[in-house]
Every structure is written in C-alpha cells, then in structure tokens.
C-alpha positions in Angstrom: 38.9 -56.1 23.9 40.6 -59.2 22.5 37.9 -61.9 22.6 36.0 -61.9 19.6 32.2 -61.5 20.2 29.2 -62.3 17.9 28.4 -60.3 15.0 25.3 -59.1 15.8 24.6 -60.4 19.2 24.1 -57.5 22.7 27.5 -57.7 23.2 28.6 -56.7 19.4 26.0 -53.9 20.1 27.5 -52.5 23.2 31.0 -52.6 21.7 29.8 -50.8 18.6 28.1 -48.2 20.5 31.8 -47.5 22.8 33.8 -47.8 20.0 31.7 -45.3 17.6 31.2 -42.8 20.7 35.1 -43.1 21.4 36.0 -43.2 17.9 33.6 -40.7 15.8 33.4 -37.2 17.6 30.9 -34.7 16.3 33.1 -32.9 13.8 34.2 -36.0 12.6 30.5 -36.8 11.5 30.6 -33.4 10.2 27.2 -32.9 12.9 24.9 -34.4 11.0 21.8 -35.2 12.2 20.2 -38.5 10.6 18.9 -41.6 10.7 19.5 -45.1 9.1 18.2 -48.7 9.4 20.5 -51.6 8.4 18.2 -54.6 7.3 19.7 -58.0 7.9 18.8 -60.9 5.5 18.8 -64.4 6.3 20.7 -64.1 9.3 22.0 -67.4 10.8 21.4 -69.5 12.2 17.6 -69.7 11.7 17.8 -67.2 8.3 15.8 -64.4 10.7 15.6 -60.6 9.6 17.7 -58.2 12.2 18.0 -54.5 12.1 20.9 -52.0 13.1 19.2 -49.0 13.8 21.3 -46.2 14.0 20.1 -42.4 15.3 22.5 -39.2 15.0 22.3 -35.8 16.8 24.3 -32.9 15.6 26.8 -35.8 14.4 26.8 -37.1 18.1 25.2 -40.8 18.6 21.8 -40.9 20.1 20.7 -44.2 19.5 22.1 -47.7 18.2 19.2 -50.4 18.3 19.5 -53.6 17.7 16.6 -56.4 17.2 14.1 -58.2 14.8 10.7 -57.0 13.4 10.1 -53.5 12.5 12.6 -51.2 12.8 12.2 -47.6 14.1 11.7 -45.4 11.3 14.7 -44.0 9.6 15.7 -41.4 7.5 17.4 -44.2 5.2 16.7 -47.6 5.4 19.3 -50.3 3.6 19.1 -53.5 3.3 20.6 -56.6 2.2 21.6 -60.0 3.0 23.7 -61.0 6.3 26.9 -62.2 4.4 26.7 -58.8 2.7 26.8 -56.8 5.6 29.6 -59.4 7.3 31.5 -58.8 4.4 31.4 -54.7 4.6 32.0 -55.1 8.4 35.2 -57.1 8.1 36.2 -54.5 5.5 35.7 -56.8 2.2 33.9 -54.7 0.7 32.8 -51.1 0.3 29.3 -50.0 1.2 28.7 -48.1 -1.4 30.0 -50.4 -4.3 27.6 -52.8 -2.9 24.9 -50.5 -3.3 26.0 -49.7 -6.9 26.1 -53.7 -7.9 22.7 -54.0 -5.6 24.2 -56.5 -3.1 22.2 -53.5 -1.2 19.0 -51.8 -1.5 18.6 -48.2 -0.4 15.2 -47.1 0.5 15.2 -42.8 1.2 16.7 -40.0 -0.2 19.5 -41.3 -2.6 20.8 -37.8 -3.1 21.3 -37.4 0.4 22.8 -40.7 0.8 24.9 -40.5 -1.5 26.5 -37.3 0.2 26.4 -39.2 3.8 28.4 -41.9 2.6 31.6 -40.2 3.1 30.2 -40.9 7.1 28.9 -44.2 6.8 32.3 -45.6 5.8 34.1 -43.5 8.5 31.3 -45.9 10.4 31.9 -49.8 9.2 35.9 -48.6 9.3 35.3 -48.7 13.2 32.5 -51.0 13.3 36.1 -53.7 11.3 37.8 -53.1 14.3 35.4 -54.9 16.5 36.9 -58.7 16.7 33.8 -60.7 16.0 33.2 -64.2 15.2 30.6 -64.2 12.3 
C-alpha cells in the first residue's frame, strides 16, 4: 500500500486490522488475552470523540472496532486527545511516556498495563507503518 489513507477513517481500520494480523502472531503478543479502548479527543474536523477498540484472544486479534459513542467495554480504556494519539502513531512519541506526563489517561488495572506495554508498543510500531494523512 503506497497511498496514504486517513488516520482514523474505514479504510485506516481495515489496514490496521491486515497489517496487525500479518504482522503480530500469537507468540509475538506473548497470547495474551485482553482488551483495550483508545479514546480519541477532539478529533477533526468537527472536535468529535472516536474510539479504537481493540479485542485479543490467546494473543491472536478478535476484534478492532472503530466508531464514536460508547465504546465496548474494555479491560483498559486510555484516552487522550487526537494529536496525542497522531503523534504515538507516527512514532513521535512513546505510549507510555505519554501516559507518565498524562498526555494520556489510563482507566483499568495500572499494574497490568504497565506489564502489557511491552505489547502495546510492538502495536503503534505497526500501526507507524500505515501511510496515513492525519
């Protein structure tokens, strides 16, 4: 894929979803089996809410949701404004020093977070090599 697709948009979705099936096997999500909710913050162009709902099986992908409103409940919800999120995605910046200088907010288990987040950057590292147009 060489034509950049909106960050966030079906499309972005459906390449996420290939590239993280293709890119992240089982063992290489150590076959863990959680849940987690990204909330979007003013997203453009209206300053909307989105989420990124993301659902793990045994470290095998069982659901990546996109959309606005209520998420489906996760096992960790995080959340944080749009630019934030752009910024881990293009590789910027590192989820969890966001999280430490609260550019993020972690709602769930924070000791069980903080050991899957070894995972979640093996995550936005593939979700950076998506070119999008933000």
């Amino acid at each position: 894929m060489t034509e950049k697709v909106k960050y966030l948009s079906p499309e972005w979705r459906d390449e996420a979803e290939r590239r993280l099936n293709s890119e992240l096997p089982p063992e290489r999500m150590n076959f863990v089996t959680s849940s987690m909710s990204n909330i979007y913050q003013n997203c453009p162009p209206d300053g909307a809410e989105k989420f990124l709902f993301f659902k793990f099986e045994e470290g095998r992908f069982a659901q990546l949701l996109l959309g606005t409103g209520e998420s489906p409940k996760p096992e960790f919800a995080v959340s944080g404004d749009y630019q934030t999120f752009a910024s881990i995605t293009r590789g910027e910046l590192g989820a969890q020093k966001a999280l430490m200088t609260l550019k993020l907010k972690l709602k769930g288990n924070m000791v069980k977070a903080l050991r899957l987040a070894s995972l979640a950057d093996r995550l936005n590292k593939v979700l950076a090599t998506i070119p999008t147009e933000y």
